[in-house]
Structure formats: C-alpha cells, structure tokens
C-alpha positions as CSV (number, residue, x, y, z in Angstrom):
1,X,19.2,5.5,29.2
2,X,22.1,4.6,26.9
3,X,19.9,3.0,24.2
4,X,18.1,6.7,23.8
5,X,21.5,8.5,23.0
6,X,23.5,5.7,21.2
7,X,20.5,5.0,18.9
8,X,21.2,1.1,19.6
9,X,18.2,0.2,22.0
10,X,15.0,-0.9,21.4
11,X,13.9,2.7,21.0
12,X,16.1,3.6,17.6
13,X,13.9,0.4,16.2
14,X,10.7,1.5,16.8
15,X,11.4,5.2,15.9
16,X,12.4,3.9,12.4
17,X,9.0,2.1,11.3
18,X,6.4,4.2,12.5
19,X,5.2,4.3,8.6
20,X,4.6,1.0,8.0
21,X,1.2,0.7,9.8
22,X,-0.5,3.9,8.3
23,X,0.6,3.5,4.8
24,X,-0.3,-0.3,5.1
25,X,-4.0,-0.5,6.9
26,X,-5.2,2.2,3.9
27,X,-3.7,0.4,1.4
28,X,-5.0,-3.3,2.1
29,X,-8.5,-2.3,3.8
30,X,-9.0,1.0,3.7
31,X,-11.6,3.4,2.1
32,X,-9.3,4.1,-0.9
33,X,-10.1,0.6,-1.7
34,X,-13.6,0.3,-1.3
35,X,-13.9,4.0,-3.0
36,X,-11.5,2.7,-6.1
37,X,-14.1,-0.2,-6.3
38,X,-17.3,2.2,-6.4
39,X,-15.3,4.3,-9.4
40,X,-15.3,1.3,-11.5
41,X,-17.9,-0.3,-11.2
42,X,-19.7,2.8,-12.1
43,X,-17.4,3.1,-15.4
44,X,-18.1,-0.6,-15.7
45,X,-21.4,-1.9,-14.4
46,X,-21.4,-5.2,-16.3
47,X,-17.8,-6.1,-14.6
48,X,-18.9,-6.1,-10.9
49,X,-18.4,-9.4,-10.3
50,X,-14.8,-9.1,-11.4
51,X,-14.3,-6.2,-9.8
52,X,-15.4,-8.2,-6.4
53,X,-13.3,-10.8,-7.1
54,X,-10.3,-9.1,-8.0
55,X,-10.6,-7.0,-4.6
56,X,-11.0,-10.7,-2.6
57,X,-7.9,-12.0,-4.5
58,X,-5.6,-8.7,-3.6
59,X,-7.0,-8.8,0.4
60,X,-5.8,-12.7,0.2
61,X,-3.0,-12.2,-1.1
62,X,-2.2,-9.0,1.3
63,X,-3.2,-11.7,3.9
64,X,-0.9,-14.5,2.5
65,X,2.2,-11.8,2.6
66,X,1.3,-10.9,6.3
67,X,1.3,-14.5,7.4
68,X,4.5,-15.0,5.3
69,X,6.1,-11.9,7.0
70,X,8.0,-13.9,9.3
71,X,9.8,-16.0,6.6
72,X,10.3,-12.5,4.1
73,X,12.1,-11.1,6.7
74,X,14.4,-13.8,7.6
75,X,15.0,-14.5,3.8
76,X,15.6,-10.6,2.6
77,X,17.3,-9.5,5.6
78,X,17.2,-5.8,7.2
79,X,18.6,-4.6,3.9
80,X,16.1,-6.4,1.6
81,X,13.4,-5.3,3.6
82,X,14.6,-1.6,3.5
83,X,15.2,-2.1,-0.4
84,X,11.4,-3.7,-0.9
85,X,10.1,-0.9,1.3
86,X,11.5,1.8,-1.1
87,X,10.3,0.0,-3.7
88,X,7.1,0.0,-2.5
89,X,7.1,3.8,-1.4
90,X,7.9,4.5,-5.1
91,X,5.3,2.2,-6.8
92,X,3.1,3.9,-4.4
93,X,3.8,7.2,-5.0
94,X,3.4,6.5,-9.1
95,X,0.2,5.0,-8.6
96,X,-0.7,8.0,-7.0
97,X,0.7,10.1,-9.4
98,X,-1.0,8.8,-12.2
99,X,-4.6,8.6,-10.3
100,X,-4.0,12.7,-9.8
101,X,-3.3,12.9,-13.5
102,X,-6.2,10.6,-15.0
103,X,-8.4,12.8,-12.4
104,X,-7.1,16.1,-14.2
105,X,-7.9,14.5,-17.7
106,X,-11.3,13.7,-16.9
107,X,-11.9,16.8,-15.4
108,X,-10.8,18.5,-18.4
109,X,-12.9,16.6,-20.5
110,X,-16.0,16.9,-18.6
111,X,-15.1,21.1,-18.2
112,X,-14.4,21.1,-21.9
C-alpha cells in the first residue's frame, strides 16, 4: 500500500507509460498508414511499387527497433529514453501539423 502513496512501486511505473502503446500501434500498423498509402498512390499511380516498398522498409525497420528495444534502453538510460520520447512526440505532432495544413491548401485550391 506504500508503493501507491510514495509513487515508488511498481504502480508509479506503469501510470507513466500508458501512451506509448496507442501512439505506437497507429503509427507502425495502423489505418493512418495504410490510408497515407491510398493518398499517394492516387497522386502517383505509376509509383506504387515504391510506395509498397517504402511502407515494407518503415514496418522492418519499426520491427528491427522493437527487437532492439531491449539494448536502446539499456544504452540511453531512463533519461535518454524520456528525451527520445519527446522527441518523437514533437516530430509527431509536426508531421501532423503539416498534414492539417497541406489538407487546408488543397482544399482551398480545389474550393477556389
């Protein structure tokens, strides 16, 4: 019952990475990738292939990292990891940021 109030149990670690499995599944195999995909190969029908291949080479290498998860951690420490998940957060957050605004522009265009 200690560990609960003191925050040094087993309890304070799993209340602090609830995150990482719902921003992670989406991002590796989720329907934003398969749907990101469909967009281009629509813009660009002759690059399928590429487009196929280039999805296969970021799920391997999301695969590669996973496996490897046990050796990043030890290497980069609680404090790495916490400074690579920012990181990540905020490269997530501009990709986001710029899918918004290059949705806006072709809206625009196709409206005007």
């Amino acid at each position: 019952m200690q560990s609960l109030h003191s925050g040094t149990g087993s309890y304070a670690q799993e209340e602090s990475e609830p995150l990482i499995v719902p921003l992670a599944v989406p991002f590796i195999a989720g329907p934003s990738a398969i749907a990101m995909i469909t967009l281009l190969s629509t813009r660009y029908p002759a690059h399928r292939l590429e487009l196929g291949l280039a999805l296969g080479g970021a799920w391997l290498v999301s695969v590669l990292v996973l496996l490897a998860s046990e050796i990043f951690q030890r290497l980069l420490g609680k404090n790495g990891l916490e400074a690579v998940e920012r990181l990540m957060g905020m490269l997530l957050t501009a990709m986001a940021a710029q899918m918004l605004l290059d949705g806006i522009r072709d809206y625009l265009a196709l409206a005007g």
